[in-house]
C-alpha atoms as one frame of an Amber mdcrd trajectory, in Angstrom:
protein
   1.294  36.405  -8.910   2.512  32.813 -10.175   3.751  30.298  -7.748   7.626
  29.962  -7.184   8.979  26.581  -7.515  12.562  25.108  -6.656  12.821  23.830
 -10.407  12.549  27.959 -11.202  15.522  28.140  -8.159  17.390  25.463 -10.011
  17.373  26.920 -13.606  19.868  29.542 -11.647  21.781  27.020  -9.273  23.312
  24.086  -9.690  22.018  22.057  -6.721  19.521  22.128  -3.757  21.815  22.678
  -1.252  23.263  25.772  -2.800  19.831  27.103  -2.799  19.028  26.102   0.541
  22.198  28.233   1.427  21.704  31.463  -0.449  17.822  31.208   0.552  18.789
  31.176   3.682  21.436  33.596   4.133  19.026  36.520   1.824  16.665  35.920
   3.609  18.341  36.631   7.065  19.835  39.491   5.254  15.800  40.705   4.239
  14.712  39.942   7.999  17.693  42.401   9.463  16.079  45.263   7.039  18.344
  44.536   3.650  15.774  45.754   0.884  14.113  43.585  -1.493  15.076  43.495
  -5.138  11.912  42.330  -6.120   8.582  43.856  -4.968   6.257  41.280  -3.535
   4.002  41.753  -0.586   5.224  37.698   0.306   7.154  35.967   3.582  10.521
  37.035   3.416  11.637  33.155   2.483   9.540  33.543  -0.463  11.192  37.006
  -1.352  14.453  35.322  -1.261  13.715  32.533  -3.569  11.773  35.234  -5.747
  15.298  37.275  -6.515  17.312  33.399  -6.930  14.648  32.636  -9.298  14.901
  36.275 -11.652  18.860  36.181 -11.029  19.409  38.904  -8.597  21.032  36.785
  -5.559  23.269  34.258  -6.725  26.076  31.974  -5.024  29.040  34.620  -6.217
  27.315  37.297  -4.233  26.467  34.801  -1.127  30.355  34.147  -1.435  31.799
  37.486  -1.366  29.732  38.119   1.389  30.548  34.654   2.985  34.524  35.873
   2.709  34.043  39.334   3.599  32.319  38.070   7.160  35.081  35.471   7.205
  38.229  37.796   6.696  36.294  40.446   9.569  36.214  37.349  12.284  39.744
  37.178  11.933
């Protein structure tokens, strides 16, 4: 399987800190049991940046969930 690379990351987000963000956040999601929408048999940070790269996470999904988390808090 090839490498993944943050320039692959970036062709789907604008900027480095976004990607650091919705990384992040699927891959908590992945470690808490959320399944994968890739298969790989990698780290679960590499998982995450696997489904930025193909285009199945992106930042409007990490913000609906940011809001829906946001609006239960309240």
């Amino acid at each position: 399987m090839a490498r993944i690379t943050v320039e692959d990351c970036l062709k789907k987000v604008p900027s480095r800190f976004a990607l650091v963000h919705i990384a992040a956040q699927r891959g908590r999601q992945l470690l808490k049991g959320a399944p994968a929408l890739v298969k790989t048999d990698n780290k679960v940070v590499v998982t995450a940046l696997r489904e930025v790269a193909s285009g199945l996470v992106t930042i409007a999904d990490a913000a609906a969930k940011g809001h829906k988390k946001s609006e239960q808090n309240v």
